[in-house]
C-alpha positions as CSV (number, residue, x, y, z in Angstrom):
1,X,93.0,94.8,108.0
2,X,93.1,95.0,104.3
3,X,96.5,95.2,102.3
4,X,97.0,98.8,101.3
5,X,96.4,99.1,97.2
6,X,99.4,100.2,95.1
7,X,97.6,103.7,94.7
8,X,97.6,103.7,98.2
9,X,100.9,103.2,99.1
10,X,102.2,105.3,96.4
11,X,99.9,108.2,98.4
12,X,101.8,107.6,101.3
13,X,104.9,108.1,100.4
14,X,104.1,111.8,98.1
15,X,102.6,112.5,101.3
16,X,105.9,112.2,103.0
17,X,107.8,113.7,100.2
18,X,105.5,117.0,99.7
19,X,105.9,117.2,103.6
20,X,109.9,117.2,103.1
21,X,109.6,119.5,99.8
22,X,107.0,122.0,101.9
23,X,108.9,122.2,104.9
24,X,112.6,123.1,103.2
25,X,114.2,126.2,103.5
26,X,114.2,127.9,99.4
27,X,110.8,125.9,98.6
28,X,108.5,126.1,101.5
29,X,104.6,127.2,100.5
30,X,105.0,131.2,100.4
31,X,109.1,130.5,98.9
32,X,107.2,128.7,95.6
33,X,104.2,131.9,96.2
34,X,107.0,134.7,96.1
35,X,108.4,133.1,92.9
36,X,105.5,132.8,91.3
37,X,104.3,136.3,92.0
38,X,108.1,137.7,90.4
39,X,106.6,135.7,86.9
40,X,109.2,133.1,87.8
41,X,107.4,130.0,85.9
42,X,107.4,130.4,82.0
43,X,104.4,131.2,80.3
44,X,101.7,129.2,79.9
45,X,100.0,127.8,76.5
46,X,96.5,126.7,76.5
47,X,96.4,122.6,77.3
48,X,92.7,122.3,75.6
49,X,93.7,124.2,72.4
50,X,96.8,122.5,72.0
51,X,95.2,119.3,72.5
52,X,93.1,119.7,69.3
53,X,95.9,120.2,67.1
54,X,97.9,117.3,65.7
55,X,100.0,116.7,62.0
56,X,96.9,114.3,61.2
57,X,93.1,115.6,58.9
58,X,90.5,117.5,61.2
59,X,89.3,114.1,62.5
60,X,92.2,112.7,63.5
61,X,93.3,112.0,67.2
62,X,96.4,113.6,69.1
63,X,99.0,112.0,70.9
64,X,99.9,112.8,74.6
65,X,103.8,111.1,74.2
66,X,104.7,110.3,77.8
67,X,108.2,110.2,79.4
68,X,108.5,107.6,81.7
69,X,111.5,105.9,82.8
70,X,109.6,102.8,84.9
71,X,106.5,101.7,86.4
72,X,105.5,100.0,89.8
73,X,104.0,97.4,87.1
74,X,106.6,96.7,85.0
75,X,109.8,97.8,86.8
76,X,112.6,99.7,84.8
77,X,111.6,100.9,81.1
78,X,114.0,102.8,79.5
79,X,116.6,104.0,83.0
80,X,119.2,105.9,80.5
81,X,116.6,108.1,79.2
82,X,117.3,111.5,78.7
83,X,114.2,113.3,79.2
84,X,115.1,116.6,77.5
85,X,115.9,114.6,73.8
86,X,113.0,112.1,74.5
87,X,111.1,115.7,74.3
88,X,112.3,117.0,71.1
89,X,111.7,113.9,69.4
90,X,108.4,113.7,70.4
91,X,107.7,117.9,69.9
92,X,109.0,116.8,66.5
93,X,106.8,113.7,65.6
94,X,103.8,116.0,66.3
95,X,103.0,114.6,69.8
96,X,100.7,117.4,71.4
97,X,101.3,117.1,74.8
98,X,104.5,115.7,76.7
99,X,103.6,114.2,79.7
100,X,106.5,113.6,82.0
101,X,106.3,111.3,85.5
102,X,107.8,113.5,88.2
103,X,107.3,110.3,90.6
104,X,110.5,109.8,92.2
105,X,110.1,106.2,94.0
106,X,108.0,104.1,91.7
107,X,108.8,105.9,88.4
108,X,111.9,107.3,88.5
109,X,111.0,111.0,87.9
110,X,111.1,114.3,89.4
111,X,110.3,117.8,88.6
112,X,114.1,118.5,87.4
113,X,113.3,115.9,84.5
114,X,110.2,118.4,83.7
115,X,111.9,121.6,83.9
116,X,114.3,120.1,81.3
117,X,111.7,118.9,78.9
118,X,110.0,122.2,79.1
119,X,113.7,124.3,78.3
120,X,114.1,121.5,75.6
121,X,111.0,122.4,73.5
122,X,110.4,125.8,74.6
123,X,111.7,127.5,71.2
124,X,110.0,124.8,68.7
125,X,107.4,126.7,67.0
126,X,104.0,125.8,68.2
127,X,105.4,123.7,71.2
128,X,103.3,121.1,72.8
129,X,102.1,121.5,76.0
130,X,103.7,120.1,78.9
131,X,101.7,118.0,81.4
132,X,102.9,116.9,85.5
133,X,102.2,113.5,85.7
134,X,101.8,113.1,89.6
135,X,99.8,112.0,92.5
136,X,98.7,115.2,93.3
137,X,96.9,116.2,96.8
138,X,98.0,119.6,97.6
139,X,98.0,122.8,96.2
140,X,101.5,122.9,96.6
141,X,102.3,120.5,94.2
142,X,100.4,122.6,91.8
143,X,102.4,125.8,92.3
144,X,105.9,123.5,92.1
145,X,104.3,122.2,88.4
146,X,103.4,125.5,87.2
147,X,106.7,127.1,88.8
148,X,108.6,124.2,87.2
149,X,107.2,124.8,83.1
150,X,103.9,122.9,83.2
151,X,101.1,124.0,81.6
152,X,98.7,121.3,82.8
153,X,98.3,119.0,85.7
154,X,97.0,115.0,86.1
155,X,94.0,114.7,89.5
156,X,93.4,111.4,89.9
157,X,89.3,111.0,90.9
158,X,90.2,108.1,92.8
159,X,92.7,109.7,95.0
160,X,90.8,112.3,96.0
161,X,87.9,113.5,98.0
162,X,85.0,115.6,96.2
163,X,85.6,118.5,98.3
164,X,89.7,118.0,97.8
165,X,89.0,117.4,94.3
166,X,87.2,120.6,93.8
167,X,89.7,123.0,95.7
168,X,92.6,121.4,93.8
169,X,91.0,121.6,90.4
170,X,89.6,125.4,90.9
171,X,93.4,125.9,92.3
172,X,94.9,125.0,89.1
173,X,92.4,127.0,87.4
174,X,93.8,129.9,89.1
175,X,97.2,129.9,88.3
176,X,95.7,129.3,84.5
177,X,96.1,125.5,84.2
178,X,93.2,123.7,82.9
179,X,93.8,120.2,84.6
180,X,93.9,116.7,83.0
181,X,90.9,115.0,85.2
182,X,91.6,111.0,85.7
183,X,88.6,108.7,85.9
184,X,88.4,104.9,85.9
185,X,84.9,103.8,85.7
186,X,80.8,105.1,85.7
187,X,81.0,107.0,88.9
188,X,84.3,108.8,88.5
189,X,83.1,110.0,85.0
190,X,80.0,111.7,87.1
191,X,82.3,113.1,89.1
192,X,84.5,114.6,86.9
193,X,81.8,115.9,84.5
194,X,80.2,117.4,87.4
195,X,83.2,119.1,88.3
196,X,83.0,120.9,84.9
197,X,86.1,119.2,83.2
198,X,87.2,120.0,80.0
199,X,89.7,117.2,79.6
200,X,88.8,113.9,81.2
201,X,91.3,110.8,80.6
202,X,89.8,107.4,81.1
203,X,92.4,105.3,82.7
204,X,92.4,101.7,81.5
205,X,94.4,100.6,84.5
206,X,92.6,100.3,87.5
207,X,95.4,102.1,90.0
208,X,94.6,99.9,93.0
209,X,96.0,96.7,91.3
210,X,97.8,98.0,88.3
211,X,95.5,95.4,85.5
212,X,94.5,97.2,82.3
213,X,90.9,96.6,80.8
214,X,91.1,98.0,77.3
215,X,87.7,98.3,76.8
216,X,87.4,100.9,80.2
217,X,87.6,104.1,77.4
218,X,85.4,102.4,75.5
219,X,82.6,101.8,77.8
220,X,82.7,105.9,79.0
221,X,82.5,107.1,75.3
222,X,78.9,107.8,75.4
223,X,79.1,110.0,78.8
224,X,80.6,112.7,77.1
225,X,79.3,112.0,73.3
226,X,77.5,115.8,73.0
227,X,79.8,117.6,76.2
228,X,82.3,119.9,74.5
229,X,84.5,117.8,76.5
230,X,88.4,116.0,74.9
231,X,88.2,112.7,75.6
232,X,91.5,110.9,76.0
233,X,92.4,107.0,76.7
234,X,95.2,106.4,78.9
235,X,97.5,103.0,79.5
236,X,98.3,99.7,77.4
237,X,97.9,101.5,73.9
238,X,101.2,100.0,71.9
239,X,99.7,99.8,68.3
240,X,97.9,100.8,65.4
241,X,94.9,98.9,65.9
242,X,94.3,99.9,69.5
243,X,94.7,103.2,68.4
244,X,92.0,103.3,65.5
245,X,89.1,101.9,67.9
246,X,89.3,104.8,70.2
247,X,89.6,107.4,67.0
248,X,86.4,105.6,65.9
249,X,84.5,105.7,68.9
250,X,85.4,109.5,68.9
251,X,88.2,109.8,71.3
252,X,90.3,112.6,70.9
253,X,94.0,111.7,72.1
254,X,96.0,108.7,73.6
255,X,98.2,108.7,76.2
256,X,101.7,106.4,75.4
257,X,104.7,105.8,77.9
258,X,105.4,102.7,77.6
259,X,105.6,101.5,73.9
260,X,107.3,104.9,72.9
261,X,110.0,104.6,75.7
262,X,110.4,100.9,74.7
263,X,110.7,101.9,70.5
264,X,113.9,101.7,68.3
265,X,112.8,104.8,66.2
266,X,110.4,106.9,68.2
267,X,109.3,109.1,65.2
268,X,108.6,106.4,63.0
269,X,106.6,104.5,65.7
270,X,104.8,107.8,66.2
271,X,104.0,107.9,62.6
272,X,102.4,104.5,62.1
273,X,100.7,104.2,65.6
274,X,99.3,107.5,64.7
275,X,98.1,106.8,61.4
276,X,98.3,110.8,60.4
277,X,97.8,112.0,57.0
């Protein structure tokens, strides 16, 4: 019998955790249904729009600024972090979207760390939109996300069935959250196209065995080239240079944790990994 992947193992333990979530007295399924119906969750802001706007010239790519405290990769990143200024910092730079793990085991996150980020940026003028980074399976988690501040969600193709994939993406669509769609290779990128995506992110880290292959986003680029589709890469982008390629090859945003959590000034690293003018 083969050695479960990393992905894998991570699956089984949300599965254990939604199951402990799900079945507690104050957030069970129709608990998170009830508050949602009272208008409970803030309000939402379009993830696509937002996504287009950045402080850069029409052409110029946006930055999804992560919040990430460590990785089953590289271990602890940045433990002390305090999610809620990591946010204003990054609404401030011009970051478009906040991504923020909510992974307690491997990453160190949870959805209290996202509720905070969302109070934290919630009066800024023209805030940025606020996306669950998960391993989502079920609905529920959606509902917790948008009951929680988030305005978008991450499905990861490779997680997920067609079938599972479909009801969770339609799901979000429902409660008004136009999901981030995860794809690694050829296939996936069928997949997600043909689930009628309007973000799709392009992993360069292969989530079975945690490697990064730059070139992944770069390969996919011409999948979407005429789709009125935003492109984004995710993983391993820590400078300038890696940044211009993708602009060049006509993706749209990045996806940092990593190299921001690591940085001494954060808005200054924004600023020249960015390259806006």
């Amino acid at each position: 019998m083969s050695k479960p992947s990393i992905l894998e193992k991570i699956y089984a333990q949300r599965a254990k955790d939604v199951e402990l979530a799900s079945s507690t007295p104050g957030t069970l399924p129709e608990d998170i249904d009830v508050y949602l119906s009272m208008n409970l969750a803030p309000p939402l802001i379009s993830f696509v729009e937002r996504l287009k706007q950045n402080p850069g010239s029409t052409s110029s790519i946006s930055l999804m600024a992560e919040i990430k405290r460590a990785s089953p990769s590289k271990g602890p990143i940045a433990m002390k972090i305090n999610p809620a200024q990591q946010a204003q910092t990054y609404a401030r730079a011009g970051a478009s979207v906040i991504s923020v793990l909510t992974e307690p085991s491997w990453f160190k996150g949870s959805l209290l760390d996202m509720r905070l980020v969302r109070q934290a940026i919630d009066s800024l003028p023209n805030r940025p939109a606020v996306l669950r980074k998960d391993f989502i399976f079920d609905p529920y988690q959606i509902a917790e996300a948008r009951l929680f501040g988030a305005d978008t969600i991450l499905l990861i193709v490779a997680m997920l069935q067609a079938n599972q994939l479909k009801n969770l993406y339609d799901y979000a669509l429902k409660l008004g959250m136009e999901p981030l769609v995860e794809v690694n290779n050829a296939k996936e990128m069928e997949v997600a196209l043909g689930l009628g995506a309007k973000v799709i992110g392009v992993n360069n880290r292969n989530l079975h065995d945690f490697q990064v292959d730059m070139g992944t986003t770069s390969r996919l680029v011409e999948m979407v080239r005429e789709r009125d589709v935003v492109l984004c890469a995710l993983s391993g982008i820590s400078n300038p240079k890696d940044v211009q390629t993708y602009k060049d090859e006509g993706v749209r945003a990045v996806l940092i944790g990593e190299a921001l959590m690591r940085a001494e000034n954060t808005s200054d690293f924004i600023t020249e990994l960015l390259g806006w003018s």
